[in-house]
C-alpha positions as CSV (number, residue, x, y, z in Angstrom):
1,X,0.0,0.0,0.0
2,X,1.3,3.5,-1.2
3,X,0.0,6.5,0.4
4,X,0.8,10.1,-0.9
5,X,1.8,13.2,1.6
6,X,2.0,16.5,0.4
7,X,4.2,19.0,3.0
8,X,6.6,22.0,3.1
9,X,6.8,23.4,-1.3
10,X,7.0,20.1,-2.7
11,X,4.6,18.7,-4.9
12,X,4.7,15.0,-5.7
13,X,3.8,14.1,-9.5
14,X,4.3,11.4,-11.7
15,X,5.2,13.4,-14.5
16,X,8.5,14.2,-13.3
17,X,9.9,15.7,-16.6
18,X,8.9,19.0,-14.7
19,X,9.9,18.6,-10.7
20,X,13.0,18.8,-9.4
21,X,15.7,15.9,-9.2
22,X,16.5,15.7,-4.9
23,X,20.0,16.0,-5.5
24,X,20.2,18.6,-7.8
25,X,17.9,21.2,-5.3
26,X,20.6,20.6,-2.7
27,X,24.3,20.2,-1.7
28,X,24.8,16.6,-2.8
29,X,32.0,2.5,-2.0
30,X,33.1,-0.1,-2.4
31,X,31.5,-3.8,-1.9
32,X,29.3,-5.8,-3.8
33,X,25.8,-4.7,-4.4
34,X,22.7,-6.3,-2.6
35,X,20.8,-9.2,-5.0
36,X,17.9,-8.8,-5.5
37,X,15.3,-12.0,-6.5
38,X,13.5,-11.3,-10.3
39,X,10.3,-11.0,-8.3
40,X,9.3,-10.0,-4.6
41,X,9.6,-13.3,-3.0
42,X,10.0,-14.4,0.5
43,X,8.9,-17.8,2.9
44,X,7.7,-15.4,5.3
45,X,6.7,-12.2,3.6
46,X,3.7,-10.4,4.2
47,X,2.6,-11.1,0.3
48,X,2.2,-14.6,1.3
49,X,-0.3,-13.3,4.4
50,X,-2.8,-10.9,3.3
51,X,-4.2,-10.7,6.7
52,X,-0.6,-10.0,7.9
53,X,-0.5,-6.3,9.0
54,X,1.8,-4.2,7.1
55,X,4.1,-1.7,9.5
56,X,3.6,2.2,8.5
57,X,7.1,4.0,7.5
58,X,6.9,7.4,6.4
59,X,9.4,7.5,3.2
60,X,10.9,11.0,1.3
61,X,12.6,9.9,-1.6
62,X,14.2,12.1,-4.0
63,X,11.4,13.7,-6.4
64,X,12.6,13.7,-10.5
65,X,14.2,10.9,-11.9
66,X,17.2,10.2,-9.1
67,X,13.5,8.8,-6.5
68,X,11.7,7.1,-9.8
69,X,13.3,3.1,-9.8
70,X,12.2,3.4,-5.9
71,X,8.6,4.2,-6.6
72,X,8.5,1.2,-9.5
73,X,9.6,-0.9,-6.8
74,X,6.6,-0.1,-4.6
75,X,4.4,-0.8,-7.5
76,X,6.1,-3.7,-8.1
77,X,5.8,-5.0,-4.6
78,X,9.2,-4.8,-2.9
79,X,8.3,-2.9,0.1
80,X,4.8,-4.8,0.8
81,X,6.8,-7.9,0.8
82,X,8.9,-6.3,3.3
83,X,5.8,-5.7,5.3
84,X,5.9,-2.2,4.8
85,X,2.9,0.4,4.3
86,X,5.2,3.0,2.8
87,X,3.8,6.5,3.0
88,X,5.8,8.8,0.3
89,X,6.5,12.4,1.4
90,X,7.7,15.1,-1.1
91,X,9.7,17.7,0.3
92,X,12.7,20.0,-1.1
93,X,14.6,19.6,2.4
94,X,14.3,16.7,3.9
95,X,16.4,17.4,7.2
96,X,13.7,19.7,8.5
97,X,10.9,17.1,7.6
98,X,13.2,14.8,9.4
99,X,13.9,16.4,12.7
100,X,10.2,17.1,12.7
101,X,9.0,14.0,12.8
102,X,7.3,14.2,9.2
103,X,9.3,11.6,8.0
104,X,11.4,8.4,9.2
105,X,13.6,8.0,6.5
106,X,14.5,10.1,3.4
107,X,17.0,10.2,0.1
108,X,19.3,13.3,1.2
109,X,22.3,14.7,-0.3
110,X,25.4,13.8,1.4
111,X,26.7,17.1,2.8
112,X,23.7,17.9,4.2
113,X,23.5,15.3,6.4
114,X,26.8,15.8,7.1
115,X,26.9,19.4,8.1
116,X,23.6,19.2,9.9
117,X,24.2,16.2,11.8
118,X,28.1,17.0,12.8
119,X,26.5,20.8,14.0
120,X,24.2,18.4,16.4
121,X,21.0,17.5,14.1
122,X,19.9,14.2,15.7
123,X,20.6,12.1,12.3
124,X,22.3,8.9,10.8
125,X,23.7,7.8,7.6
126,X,22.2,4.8,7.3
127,X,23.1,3.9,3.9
128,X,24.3,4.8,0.1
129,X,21.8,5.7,-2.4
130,X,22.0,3.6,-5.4
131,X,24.4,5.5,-7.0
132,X,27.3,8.2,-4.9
133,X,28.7,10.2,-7.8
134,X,27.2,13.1,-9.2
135,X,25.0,12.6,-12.6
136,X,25.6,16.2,-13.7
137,X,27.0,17.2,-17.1
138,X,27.7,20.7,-18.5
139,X,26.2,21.2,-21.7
140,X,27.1,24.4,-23.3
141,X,24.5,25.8,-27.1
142,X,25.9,25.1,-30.3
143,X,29.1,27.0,-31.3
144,X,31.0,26.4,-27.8
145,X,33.5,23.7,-28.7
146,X,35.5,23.8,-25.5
147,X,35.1,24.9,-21.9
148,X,37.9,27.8,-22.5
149,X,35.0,28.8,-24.7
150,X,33.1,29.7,-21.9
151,X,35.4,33.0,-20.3
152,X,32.8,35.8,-21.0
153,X,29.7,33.9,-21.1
154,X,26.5,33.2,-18.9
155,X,27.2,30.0,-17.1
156,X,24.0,28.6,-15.6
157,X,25.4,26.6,-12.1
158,X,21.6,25.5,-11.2
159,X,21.3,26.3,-7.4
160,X,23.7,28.4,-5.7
161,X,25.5,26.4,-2.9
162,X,24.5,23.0,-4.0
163,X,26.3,20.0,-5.2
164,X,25.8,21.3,-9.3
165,X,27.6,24.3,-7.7
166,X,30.5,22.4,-6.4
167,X,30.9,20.8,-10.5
168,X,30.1,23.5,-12.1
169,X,33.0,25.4,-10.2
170,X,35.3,22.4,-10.3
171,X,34.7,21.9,-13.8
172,X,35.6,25.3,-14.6
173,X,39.0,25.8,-12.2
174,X,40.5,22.5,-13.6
175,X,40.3,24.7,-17.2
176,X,41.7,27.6,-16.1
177,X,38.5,29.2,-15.3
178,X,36.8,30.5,-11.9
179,X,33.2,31.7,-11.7
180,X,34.6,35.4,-12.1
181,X,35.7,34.8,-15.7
182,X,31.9,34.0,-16.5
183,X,28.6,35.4,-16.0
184,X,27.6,33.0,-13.2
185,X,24.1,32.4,-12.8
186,X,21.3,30.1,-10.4
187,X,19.2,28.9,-13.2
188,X,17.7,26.2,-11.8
189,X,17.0,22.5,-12.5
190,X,16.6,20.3,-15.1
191,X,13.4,21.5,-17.6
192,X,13.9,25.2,-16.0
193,X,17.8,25.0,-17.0
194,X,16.9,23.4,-19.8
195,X,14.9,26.1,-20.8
196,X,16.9,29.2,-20.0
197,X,20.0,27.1,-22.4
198,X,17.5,26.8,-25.4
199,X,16.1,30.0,-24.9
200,X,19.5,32.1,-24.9
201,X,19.7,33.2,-21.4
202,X,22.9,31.0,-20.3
203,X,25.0,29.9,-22.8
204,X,25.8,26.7,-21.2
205,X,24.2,25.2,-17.6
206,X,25.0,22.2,-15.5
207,X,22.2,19.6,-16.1
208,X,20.9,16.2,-15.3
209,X,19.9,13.4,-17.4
210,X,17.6,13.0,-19.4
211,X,18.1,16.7,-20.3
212,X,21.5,16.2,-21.1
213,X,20.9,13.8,-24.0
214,X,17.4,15.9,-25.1
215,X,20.1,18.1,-25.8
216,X,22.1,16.3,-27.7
217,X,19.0,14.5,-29.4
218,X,17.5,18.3,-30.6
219,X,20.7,19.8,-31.9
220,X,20.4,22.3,-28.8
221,X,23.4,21.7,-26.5
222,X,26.7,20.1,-26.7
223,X,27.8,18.0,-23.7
224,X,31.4,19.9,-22.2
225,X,32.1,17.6,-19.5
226,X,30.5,14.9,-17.4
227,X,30.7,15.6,-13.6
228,X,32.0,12.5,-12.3
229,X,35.1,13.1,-14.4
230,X,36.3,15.7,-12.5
231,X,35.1,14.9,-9.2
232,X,35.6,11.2,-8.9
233,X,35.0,10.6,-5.2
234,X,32.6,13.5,-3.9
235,X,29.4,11.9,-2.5
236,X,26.4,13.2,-3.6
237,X,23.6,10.4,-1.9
238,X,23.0,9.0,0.7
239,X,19.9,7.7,2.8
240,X,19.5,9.3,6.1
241,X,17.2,8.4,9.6
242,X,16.6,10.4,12.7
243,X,17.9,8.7,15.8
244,X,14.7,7.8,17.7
245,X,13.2,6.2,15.1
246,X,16.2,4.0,14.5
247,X,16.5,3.5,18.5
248,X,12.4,2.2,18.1
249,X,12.0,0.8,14.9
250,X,15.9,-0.7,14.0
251,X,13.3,-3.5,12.2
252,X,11.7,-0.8,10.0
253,X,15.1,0.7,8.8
254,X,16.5,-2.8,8.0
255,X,13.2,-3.1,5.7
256,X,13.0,-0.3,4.0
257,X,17.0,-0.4,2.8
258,X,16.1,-4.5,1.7
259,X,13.1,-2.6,-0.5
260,X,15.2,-0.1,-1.8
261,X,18.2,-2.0,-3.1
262,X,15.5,-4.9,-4.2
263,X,13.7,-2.0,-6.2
264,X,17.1,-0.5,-7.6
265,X,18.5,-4.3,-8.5
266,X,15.2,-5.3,-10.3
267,X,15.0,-2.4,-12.7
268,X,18.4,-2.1,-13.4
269,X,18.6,-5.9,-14.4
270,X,14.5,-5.5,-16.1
271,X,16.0,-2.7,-17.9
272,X,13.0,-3.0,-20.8
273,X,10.7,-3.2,-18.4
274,X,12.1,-0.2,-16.1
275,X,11.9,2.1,-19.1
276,X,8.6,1.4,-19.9
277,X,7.7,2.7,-16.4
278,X,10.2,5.4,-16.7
279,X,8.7,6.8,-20.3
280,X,5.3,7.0,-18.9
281,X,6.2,8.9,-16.5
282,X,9.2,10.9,-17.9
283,X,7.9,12.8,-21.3
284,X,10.9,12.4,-23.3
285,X,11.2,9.7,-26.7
286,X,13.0,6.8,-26.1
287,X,16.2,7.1,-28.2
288,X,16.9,9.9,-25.1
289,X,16.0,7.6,-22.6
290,X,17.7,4.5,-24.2
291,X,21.3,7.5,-24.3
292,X,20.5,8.5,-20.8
293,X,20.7,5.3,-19.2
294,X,23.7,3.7,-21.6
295,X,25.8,7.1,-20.0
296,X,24.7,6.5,-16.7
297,X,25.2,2.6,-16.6
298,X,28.7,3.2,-14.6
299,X,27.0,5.4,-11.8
300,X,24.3,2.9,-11.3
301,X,26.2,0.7,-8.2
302,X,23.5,-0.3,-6.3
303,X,26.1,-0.1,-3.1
304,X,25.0,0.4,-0.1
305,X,28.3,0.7,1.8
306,X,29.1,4.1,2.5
307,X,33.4,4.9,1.8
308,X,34.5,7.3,4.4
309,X,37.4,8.4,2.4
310,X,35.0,9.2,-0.2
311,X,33.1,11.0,3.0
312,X,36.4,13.2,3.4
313,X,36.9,14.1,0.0
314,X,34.2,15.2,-0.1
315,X,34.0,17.7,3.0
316,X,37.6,19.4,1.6
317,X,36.1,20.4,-1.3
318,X,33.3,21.6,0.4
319,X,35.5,23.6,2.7
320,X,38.2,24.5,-0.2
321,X,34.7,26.5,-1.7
322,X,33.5,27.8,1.2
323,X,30.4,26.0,1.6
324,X,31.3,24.1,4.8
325,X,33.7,25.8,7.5
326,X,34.9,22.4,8.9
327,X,35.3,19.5,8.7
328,X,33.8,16.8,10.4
329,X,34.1,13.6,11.9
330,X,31.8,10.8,10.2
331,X,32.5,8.0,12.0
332,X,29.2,8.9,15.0
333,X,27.2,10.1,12.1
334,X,27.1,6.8,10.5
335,X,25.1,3.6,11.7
336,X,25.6,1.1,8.7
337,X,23.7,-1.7,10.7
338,X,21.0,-2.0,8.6
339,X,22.6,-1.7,4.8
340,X,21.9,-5.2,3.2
341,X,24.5,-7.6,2.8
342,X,24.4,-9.9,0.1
């Protein structure tokens, strides 16, 4: 059973072409991934009991494309044969919907949690998402060949002080570029910075898929550089709990994170049947979608273990930019009992 919650600015929809990806409205391992069975199966799962009563969690997952594999696996089953009665929040900051009790667990991007919780929020890491390393890309019009192209012009870096910030910046200093030798701009995300590329007012913008290859599908953009090229290790996802709830319902955590990975592993193995889902919920043609998810293939890990080198990489670029002033000790903001093992 799937129950919808509406709080804070967000709006859930299924047509996600036009909401916001999680990790791109905020600051967004190593191990084998979970398996996952080709169908929800279990000896003792609640989908063999249908008088069984399925436990109430209180899910935010990430809204656009980054939360969409986790909502086909409800459909599909995953998290009712868990025993779970997920409820699915939308919100655009899921540390406050945390620490007020609106939700139990929730898709976050990895510096938040980290600067909130080591400042005293009462949070946990308690897993990876499904993939760690940031699906961004800087796609500059037509006639910009190179990203030394770019000294002079409007640069579209989506939201100010969020992970796209931290590529977009990166991406420009490793070519001899800082944001002072461009125009630098918050345009937004995804169809919003799509839109302000086609329509003239940035002359190149850090994006997510699927926009990336519309882009390159419609003649309208030229990809410059994929994010995870330049910034290998910086940890853009993780999933995050507050402390009471994993100190009263340790059971419910475990669940949810078997759901999740079980959701991630069957689409990305049903891959025809994933993008069927996908396409009727993301209004783009499938040529895009079929380029999308070939370029994102290597990102897709399914890992849940969460690399604390990765974790302090991360943090010293955060700190070399200015958007943390510290850095942190992970190791009592983590609580990896619950990530499933294989």
């Amino acid at each position: 059973m799937v129950k919808r919650k509406w709080i804070g600015t967000g709006i859930l929809t299924l047509t996600l072409a036009l909401v916001v990806a999680g990790c791109g409205s905020s600051n967004n391992s190593q191990g084998a991934a979970p398996e996952a069975s080709s169908e929800p199966t279990s000896a003792n799962s609640a989908s063999d009991n249908p008088s069984a009563e399925l436990q109430k969690i209180k899910y935010a997952p990430f809204n656009g494309v980054s939360g969409l594999a986790v909502r086909f696996g409800i459909e599909k089953g995953f998290f009712k044969d868990e025993g779970l009665d997920v409820e699915l929040i939308s919100t655009q900051n899921p540390i406050e919907a945390l620490t007020s009790n609106d939700v139990d667990i929730a898709d976050s991007a990895t510096t938040n949690v980290i600067v909130a919780a080591g400042k005293g929020a009462p949070l946990k890491i308690v897993s990876s998402m499904f993939r760690t390393k940031g699906p961004f890309y800087l796609v500059a019009k037509p006639g910009i060949e190179s990203i030394e192209d770019l000294k002079g012009k409007k640069v579209g870096a989506a939201a100010l002080g969020s992970g796209l910030d931290v590529y977009t910046q990166t991406i420009l200093k490793k070519h001899g570029l800082s944001k002072n030798d461009v125009t630098y701009l918050a345009n937004g995300v995804n169809d919003a910075a799509y839109a302000s590329l086609t329509s003239g007012q940035v002359d190149a913008t850090i994006i997510h898929e699927p926009f990336a290859s519309l882009a390159e599908s419609e003649g309208t953009g030229k990809i410059l550089a994929k994010g995870w090229d330049y910034l290998p290790t910086f940890h853009t996802g993780v999933l995050v709990s507050r402390d009471n709830f994993i100190k009263e319902h340790p059971d419910l955590v475990e669940k949810l994170l078997s759901g999740y990975f079980k959701s991630q592993e069957y689409a990305k193995s049903h891959l025809d049947e994933y993008k069927k889902y996908f396409l009727e919920n993301v209004k783009v043609d499938a040529a895009v979608a079929d380029k999308a998810f070939a370029r994102e293939d290597v990102l897709w890990e399914n890992n849940p273990d969460v690399d604390l080198q990765a974790l302090q990489d991360t943090q010293e670029i955060q700190v070399e930019l200015g958007f943390q002033d510290k850095i942190y000790d992970v190791k009592n903001l983590l609580d990896l009992r619950f990530i499933p093992k294989k």
